[in-house]
FIRO-489815 format. One record per residue (C-alpha): residue number from 0; residue in three letters; z, x, y. Coordinates in Angstrom, 3 decimals, padded with zeros to 6 digits. Last residue first. Layout:
N
+-----+------+----------+----------+----------+
! seq ! type !       up !     east !    north !
+-----+------+----------+----------+----------+
! NUM !  ALA !        Z !        X !        Y !
...
+-----+------+----------+----------+----------+
***
This chain:
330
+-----+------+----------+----------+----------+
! seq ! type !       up !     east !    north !
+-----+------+----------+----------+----------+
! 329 !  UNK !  029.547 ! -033.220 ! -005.275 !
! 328 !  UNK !  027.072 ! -034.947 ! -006.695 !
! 327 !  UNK !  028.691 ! -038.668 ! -006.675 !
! 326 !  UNK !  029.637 ! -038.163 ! -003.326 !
! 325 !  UNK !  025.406 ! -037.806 ! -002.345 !
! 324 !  UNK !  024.798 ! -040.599 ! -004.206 !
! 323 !  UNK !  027.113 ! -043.108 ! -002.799 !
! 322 !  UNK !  026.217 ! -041.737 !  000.399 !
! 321 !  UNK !  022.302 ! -042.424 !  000.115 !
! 320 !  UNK !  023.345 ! -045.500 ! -001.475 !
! 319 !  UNK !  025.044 ! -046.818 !  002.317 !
! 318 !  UNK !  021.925 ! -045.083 !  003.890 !
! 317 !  UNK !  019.507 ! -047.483 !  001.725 !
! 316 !  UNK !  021.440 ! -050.814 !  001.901 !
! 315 !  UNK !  021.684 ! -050.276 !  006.125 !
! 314 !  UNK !  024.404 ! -049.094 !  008.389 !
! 313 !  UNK !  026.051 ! -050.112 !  011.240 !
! 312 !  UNK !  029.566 ! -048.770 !  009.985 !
! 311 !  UNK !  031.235 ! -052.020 !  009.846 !
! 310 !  UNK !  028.329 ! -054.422 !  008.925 !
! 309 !  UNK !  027.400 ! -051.863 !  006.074 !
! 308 !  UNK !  030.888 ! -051.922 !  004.783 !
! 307 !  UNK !  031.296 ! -055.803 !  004.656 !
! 306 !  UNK !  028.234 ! -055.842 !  002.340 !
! 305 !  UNK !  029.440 ! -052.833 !  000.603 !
! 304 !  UNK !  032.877 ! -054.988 ! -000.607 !
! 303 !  UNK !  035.763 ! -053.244 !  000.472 !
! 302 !  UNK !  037.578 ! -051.817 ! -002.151 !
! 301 !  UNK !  040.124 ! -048.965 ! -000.433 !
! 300 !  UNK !  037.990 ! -046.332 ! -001.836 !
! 299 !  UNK !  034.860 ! -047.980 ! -000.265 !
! 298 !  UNK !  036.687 ! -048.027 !  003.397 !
! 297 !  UNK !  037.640 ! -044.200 !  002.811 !
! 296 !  UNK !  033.698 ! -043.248 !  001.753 !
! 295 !  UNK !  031.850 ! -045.030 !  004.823 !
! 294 !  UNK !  034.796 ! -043.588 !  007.373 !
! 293 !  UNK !  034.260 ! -040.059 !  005.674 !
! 292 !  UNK !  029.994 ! -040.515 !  005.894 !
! 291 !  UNK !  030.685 ! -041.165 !  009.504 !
! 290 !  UNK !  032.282 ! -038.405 !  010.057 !
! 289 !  UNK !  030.069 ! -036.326 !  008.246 !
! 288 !  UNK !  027.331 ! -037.793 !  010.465 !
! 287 !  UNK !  028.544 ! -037.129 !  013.506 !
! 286 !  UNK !  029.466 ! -033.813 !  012.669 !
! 285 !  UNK !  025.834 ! -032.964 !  012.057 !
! 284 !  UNK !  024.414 ! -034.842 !  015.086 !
! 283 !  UNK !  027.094 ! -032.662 !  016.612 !
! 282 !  UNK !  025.776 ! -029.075 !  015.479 !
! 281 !  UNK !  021.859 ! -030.880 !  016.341 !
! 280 !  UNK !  022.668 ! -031.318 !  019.685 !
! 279 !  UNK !  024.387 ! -028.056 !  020.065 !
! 278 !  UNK !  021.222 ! -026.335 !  018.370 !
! 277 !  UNK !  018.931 ! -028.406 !  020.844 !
! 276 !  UNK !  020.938 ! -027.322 !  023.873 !
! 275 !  UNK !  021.220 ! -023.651 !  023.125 !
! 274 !  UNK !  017.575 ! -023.661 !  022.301 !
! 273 !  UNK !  017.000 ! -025.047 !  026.073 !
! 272 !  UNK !  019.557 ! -022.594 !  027.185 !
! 271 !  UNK !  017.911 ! -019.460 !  025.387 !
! 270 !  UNK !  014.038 ! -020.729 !  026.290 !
! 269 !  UNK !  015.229 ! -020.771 !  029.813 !
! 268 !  UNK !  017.120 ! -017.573 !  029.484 !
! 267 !  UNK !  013.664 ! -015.826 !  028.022 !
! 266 !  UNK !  011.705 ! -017.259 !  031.232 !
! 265 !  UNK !  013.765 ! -016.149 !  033.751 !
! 264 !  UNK !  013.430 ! -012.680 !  032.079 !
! 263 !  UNK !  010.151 ! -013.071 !  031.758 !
! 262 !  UNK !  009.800 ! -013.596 !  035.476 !
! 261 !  UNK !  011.717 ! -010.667 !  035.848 !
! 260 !  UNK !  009.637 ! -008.376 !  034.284 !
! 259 !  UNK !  006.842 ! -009.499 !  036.556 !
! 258 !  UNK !  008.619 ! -009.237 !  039.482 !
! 257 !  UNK !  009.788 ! -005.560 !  038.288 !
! 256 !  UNK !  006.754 ! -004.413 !  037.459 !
! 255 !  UNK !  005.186 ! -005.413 !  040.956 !
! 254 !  UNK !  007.600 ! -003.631 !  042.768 !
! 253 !  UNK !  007.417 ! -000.659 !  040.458 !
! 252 !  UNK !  003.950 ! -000.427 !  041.321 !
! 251 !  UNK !  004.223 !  002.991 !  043.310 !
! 250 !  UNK !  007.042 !  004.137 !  041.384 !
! 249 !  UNK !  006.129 !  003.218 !  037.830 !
! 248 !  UNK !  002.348 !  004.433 !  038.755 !
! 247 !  UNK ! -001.176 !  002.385 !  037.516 !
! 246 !  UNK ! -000.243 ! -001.228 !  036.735 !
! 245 !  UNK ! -002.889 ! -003.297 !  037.779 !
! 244 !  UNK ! -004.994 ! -002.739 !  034.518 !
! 243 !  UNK ! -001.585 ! -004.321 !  033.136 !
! 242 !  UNK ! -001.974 ! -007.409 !  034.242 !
! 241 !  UNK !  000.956 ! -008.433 !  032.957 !
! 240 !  UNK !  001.904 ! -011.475 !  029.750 !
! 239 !  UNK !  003.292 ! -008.962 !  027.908 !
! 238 !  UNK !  001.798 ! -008.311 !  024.119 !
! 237 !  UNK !  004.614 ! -006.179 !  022.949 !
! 236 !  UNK !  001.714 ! -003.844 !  021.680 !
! 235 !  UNK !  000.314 ! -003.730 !  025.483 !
! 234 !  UNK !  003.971 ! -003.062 !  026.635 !
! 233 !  UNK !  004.099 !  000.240 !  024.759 !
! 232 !  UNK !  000.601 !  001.327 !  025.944 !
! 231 !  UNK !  001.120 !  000.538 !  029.499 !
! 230 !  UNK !  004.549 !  002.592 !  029.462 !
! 229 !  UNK !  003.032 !  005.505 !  027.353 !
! 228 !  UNK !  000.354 !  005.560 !  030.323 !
! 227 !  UNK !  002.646 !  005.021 !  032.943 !
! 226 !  UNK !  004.657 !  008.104 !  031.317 !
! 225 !  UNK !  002.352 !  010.592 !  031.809 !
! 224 !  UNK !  001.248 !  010.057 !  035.112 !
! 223 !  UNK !  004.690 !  009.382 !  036.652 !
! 222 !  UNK !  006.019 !  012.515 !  035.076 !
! 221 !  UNK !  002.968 !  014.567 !  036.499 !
! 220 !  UNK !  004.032 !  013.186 !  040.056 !
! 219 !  UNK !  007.797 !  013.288 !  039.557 !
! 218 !  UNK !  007.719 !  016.989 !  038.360 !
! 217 !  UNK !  010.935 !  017.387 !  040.702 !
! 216 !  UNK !  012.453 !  014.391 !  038.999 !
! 215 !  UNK !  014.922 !  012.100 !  040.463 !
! 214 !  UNK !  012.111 !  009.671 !  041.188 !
! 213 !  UNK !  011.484 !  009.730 !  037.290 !
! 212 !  UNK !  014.924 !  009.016 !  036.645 !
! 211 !  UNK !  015.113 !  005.877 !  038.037 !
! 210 !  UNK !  012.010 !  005.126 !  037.407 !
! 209 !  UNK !  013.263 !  005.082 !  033.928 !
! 208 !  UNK !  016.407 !  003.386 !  034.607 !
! 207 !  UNK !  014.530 !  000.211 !  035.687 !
! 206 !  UNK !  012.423 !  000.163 !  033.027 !
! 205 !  UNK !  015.693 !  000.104 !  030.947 !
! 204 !  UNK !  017.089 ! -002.371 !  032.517 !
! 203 !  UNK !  013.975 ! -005.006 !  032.919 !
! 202 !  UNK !  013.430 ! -004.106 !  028.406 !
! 201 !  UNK !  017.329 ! -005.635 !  027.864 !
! 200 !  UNK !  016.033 ! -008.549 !  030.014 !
! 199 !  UNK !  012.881 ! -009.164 !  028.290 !
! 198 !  UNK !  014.162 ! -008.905 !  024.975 !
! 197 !  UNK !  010.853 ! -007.763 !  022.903 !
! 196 !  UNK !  012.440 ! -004.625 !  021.508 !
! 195 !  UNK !  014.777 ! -003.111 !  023.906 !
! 194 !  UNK !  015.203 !  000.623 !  021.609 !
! 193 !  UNK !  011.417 !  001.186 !  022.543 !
! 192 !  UNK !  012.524 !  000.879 !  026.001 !
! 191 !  UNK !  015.881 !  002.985 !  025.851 !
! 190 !  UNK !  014.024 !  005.888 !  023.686 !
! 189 !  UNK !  011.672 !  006.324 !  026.899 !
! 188 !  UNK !  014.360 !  006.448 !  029.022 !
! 187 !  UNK !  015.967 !  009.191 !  026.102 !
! 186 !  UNK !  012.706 !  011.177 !  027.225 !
! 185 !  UNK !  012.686 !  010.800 !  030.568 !
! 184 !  UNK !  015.652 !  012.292 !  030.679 !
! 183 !  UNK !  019.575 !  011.097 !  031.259 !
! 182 !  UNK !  021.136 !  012.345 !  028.029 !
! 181 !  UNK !  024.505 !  010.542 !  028.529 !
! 180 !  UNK !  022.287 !  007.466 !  029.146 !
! 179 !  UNK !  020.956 !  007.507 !  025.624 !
! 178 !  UNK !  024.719 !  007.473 !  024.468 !
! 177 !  UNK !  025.957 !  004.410 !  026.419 !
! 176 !  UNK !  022.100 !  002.591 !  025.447 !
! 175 !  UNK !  023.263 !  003.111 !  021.362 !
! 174 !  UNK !  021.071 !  005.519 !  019.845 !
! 173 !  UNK !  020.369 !  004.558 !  015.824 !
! 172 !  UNK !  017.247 !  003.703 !  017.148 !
! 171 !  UNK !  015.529 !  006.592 !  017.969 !
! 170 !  UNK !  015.907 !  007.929 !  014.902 !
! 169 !  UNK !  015.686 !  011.987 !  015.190 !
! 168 !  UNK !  015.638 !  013.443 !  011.396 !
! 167 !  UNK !  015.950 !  016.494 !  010.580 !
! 166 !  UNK !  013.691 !  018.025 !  007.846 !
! 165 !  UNK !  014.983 !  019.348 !  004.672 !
! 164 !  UNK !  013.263 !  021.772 !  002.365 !
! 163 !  UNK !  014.723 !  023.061 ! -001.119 !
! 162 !  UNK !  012.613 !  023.041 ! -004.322 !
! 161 !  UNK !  014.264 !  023.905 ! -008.105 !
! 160 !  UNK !  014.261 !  026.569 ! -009.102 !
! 159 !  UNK !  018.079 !  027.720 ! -008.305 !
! 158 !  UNK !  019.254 !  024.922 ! -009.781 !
! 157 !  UNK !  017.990 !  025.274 ! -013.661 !
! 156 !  UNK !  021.014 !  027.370 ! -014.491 !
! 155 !  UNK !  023.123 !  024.735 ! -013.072 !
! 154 !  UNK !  022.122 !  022.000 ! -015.006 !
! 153 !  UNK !  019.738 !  019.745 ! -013.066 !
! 152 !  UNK !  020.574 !  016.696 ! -010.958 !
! 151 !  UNK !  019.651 !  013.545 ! -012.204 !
! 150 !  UNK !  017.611 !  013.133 ! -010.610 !
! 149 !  UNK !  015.245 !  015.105 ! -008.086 !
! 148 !  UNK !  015.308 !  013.863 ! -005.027 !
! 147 !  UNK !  018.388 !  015.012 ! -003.859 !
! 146 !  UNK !  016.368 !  018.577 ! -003.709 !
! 145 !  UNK !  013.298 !  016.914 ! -001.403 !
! 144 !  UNK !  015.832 !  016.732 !  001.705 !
! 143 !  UNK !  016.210 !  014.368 !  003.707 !
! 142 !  UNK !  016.727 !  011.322 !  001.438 !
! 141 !  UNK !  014.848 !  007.587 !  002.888 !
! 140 !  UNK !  017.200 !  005.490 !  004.547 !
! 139 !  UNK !  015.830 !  005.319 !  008.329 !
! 138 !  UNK !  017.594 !  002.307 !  009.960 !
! 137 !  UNK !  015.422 ! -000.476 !  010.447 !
! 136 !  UNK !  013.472 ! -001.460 !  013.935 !
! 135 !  UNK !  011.506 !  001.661 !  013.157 !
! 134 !  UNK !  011.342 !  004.267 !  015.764 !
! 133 !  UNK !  011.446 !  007.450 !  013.866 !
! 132 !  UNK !  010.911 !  011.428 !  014.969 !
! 131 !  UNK !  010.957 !  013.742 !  012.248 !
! 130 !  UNK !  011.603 !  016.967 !  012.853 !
! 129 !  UNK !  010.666 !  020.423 !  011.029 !
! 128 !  UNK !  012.416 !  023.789 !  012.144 !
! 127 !  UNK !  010.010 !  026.125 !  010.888 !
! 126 !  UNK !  010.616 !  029.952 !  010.059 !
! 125 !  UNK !  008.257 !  032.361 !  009.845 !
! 124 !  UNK !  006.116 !  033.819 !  006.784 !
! 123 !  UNK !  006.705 !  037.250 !  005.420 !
! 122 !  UNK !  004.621 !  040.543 !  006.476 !
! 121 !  UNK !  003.533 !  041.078 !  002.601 !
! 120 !  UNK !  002.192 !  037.349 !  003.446 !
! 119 !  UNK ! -000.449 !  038.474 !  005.895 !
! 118 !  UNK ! -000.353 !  037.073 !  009.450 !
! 117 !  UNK ! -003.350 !  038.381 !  011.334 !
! 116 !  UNK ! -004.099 !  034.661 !  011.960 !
! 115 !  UNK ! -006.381 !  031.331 !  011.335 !
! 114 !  UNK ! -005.812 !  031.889 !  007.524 !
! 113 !  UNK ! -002.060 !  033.165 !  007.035 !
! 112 !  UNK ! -001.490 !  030.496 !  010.105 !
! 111 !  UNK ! -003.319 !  027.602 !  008.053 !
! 110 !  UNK ! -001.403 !  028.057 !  004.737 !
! 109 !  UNK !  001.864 !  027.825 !  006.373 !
! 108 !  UNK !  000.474 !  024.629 !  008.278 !
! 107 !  UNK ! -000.487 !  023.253 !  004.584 !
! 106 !  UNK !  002.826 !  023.898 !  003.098 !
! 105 !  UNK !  004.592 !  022.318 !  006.074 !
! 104 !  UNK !  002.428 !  019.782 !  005.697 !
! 103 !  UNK !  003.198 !  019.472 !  001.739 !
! 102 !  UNK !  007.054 !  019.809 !  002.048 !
! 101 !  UNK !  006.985 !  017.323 !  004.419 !
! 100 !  UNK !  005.046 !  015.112 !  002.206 !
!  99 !  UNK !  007.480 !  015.335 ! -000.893 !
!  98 !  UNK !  011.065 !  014.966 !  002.085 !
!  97 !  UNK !  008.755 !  011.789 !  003.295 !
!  96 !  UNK !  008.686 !  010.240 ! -000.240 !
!  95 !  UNK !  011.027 !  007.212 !  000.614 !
!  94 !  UNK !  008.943 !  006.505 !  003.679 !
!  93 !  UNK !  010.343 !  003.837 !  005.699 !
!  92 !  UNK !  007.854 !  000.464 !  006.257 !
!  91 !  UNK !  005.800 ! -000.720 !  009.304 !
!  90 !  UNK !  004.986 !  002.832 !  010.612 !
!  89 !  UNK !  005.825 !  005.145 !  013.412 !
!  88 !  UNK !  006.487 !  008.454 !  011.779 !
!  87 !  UNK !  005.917 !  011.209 !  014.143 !
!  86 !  UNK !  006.337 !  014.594 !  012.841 !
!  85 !  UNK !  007.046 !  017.719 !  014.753 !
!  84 !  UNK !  006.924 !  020.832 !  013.794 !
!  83 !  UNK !  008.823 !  023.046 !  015.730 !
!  82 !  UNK !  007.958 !  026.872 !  014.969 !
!  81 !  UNK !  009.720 !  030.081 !  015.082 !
!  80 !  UNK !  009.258 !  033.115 !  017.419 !
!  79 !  UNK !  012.076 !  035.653 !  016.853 !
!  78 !  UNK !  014.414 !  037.867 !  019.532 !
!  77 !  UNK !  016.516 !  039.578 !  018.735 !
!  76 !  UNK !  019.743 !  040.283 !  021.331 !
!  75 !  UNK !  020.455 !  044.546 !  022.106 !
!  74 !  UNK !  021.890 !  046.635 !  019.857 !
!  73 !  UNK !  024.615 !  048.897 !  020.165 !
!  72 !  UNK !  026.711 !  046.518 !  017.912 !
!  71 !  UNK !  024.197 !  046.082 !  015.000 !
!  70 !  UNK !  023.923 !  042.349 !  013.502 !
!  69 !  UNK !  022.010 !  041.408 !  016.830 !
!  68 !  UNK !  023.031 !  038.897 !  018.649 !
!  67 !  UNK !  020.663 !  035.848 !  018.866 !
!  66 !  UNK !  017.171 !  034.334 !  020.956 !
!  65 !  UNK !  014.864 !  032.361 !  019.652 !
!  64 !  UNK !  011.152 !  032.130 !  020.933 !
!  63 !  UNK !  009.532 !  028.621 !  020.624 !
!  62 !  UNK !  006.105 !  027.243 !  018.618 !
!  61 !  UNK !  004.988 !  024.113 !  018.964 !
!  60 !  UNK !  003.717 !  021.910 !  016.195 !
!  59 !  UNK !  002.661 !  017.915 !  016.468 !
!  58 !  UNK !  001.982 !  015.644 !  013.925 !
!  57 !  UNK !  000.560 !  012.138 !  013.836 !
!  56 !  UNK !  000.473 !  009.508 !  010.975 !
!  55 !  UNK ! -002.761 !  007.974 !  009.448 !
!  54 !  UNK ! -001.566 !  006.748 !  005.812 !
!  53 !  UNK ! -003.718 !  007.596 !  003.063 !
!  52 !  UNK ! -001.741 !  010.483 !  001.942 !
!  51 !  UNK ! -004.009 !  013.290 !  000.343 !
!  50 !  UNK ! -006.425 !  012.952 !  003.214 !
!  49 !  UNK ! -004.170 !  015.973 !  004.833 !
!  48 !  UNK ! -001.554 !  015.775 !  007.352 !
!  47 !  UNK ! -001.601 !  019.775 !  009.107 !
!  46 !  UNK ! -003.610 !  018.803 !  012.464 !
!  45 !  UNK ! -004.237 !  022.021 !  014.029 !
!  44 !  UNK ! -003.361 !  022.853 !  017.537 !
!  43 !  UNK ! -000.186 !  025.113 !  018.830 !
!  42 !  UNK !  001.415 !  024.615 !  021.831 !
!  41 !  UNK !  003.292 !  027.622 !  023.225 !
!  40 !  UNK !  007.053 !  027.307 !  024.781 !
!  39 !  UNK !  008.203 !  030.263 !  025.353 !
!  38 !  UNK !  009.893 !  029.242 !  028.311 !
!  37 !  UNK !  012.091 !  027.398 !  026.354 !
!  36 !  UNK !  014.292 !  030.526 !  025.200 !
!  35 !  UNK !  015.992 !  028.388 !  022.000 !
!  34 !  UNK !  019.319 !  029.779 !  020.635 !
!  33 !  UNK !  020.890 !  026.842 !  022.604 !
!  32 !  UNK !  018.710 !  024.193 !  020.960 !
!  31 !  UNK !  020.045 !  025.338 !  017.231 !
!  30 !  UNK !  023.626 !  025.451 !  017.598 !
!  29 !  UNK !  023.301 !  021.684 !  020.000 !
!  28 !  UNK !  021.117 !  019.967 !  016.777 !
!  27 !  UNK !  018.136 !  018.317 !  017.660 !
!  26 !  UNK !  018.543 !  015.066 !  020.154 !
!  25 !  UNK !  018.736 !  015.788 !  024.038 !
!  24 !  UNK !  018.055 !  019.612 !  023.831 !
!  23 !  UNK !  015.691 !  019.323 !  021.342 !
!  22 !  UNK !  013.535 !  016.637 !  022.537 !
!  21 !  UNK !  013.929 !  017.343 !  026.006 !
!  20 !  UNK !  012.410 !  020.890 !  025.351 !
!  19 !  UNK !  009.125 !  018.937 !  023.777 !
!  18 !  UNK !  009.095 !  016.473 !  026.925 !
!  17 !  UNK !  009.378 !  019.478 !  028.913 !
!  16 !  UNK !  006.281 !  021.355 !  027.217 !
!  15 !  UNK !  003.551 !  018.846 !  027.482 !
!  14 !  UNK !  001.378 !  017.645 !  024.721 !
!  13 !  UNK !  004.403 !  015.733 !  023.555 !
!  12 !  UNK !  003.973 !  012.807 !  025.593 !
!  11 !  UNK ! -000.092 !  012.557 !  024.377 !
!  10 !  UNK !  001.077 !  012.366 !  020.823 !
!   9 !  UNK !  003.509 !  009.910 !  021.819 !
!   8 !  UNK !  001.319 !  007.755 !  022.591 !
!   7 !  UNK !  002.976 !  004.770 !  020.397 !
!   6 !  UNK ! -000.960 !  003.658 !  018.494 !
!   5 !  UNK !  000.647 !  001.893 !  016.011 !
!   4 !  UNK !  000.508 !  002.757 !  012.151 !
!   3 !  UNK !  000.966 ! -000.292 !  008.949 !
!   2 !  UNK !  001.335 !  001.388 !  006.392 !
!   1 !  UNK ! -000.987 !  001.477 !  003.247 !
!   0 !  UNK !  000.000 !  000.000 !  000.000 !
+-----+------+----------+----------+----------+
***
């Protein structure tokens, strides 16, 4: 069965270098972000998911100078260029075999740099970090690393060949909106609206905090850019009712945004009061009836005749078996 895959543009976000470092330093593990010199940012092309799986997902590696003590005491810090590949797994359904087809891209990428470079295997391969990034409405389940996979678990003479690679996961949401906005980036912005699903007024806030921080940005312009075009995209598969060929910059049209967000909003409480109303109508329709059903029952225990109990409780030959029958199954 082939997933269903979305468009997200997050390929294009992560084209640029400070979405990339806001990645890490907002979400990866803090021992492993502060070893990272993130002006060494290089992009790296190549697309490493082969026809193998059927399933059209996107990928994204950077590679990223480390820096670390050295183990000798008059030495000064390594330094060692590893590589971040990214995965972005925005499907219908979670992966149970993702730790197998992580091990095959990151097979495949290794296999690409000994080919595309003067990297010879004698010289040793270097490290990845691999990430996948998740924004299923379901929390991600599937095992992280390919070893748990195998069961039961092997004697312990067999251990040591079996295969070891875990990737770390980022799910976007398992972030509450109190710990998005201790990372306040465009990034975890971004992670806000995706998080608001198709509430309206949940999706106004976090709009709101995005241009928020965009204005506070000093890359505002190129920020703007970038993210208007995830924006578009990402309300486009929500199917908004905005004319979003109109929408061109988060600040400059922000105005417009927000009226139109807002009239959604005012829309989405009216729908909430007027369902309100009908399930409250219906909750004492409900206990209506079971009261009536207990006055029905009690004068029948106490031998009225079901001529006189009709006239009492107003109610016809039909609705007075009805009951009968109903008792009788319970």
């Amino acid at each position: 069965m082939t997933n269903k895959h979305h468009d997200t543009g997050y390929k294009e976000v992560f084209s640029y270098p400070e979405f990339v470092q806001q990645l890490i330093e907002g979400f990866a593990p803090q021992d492993i972000a502060e070893l990272m010199d993130f002006t060494t940012l290089k992009q790296h092309n190549g697309h490493y998911i082969t026809p193998l799986f059927e399933e059209k997902l996107e990928d994204v590696v950077w590679s990223v100078e480390i820096i670390y003590p050295s183990s000798e005491l008059d030495q000064p810090e390594q330094r060692q260029r590893i590589y971040l590949y990214i995965l972005l797994e925005f499907q219908s359904r979670i992966d149970q075999t993702m730790p197998i087809r992580l091990m095959h891209y990151v097979a495949c990428f290794y296999d690409h740099l000994l080919k595309s470079t003067s990297l010879t295997p004698s010289e040793g391969l270097p490290p990845v970090f691999p990430v996948v990034l998740y924004n299923g409405s379901r929390r991600w389940s599937a095992p992280q690393d390919i070893y748990t996979m195998i069961q039961p678990e092997p004697p312990s003479f067999l251990r040591a060949y079996q295969p070891h690679l875990r990737y770390y996961l980022i799910d976007e949401g398992a972030y509450s909106d109190a710990q998005l906005g201790l990372t306040p980036s465009p990034l975890s912005g971004m992670f806000s609206v995706e998080n608001a699903g198709e509430s309206w007024e949940s999706l106004q806030r976090a709009v709101d905090r995005i241009v928020a921080i965009i204005q506070a940005d000093p890359n505002k312009e190129r920020l703007d850019r970038v993210i208007t075009r995830w924006i578009k995209r990402h309300l486009s598969r929500l199917g908004v009712d905005i004319q979003l060929d109109q929408l061109n910059s988060l600040i400059e049209d922000k105005d417009m945004l927000a009226e139109n967000l807002e009239n959604l909003v005012k829309k989405e409480r009216a729908e909430g009061i007027e369902q309100g109303i009908e399930q409250g109508y219906q909750k004492a329709q409900a206990e209506a009836e079971k009261r009536l059903q207990a006055m029905v029952l009690n004068m029948l225990q106490a031998g009225l005749p079901d001529s006189q109990v009709m006239t009492i409780a107003q109610i016809t030959a039909d609705e007075l078996a009805a009951i009968k029958e109903q008792q009788t199954r319970h």
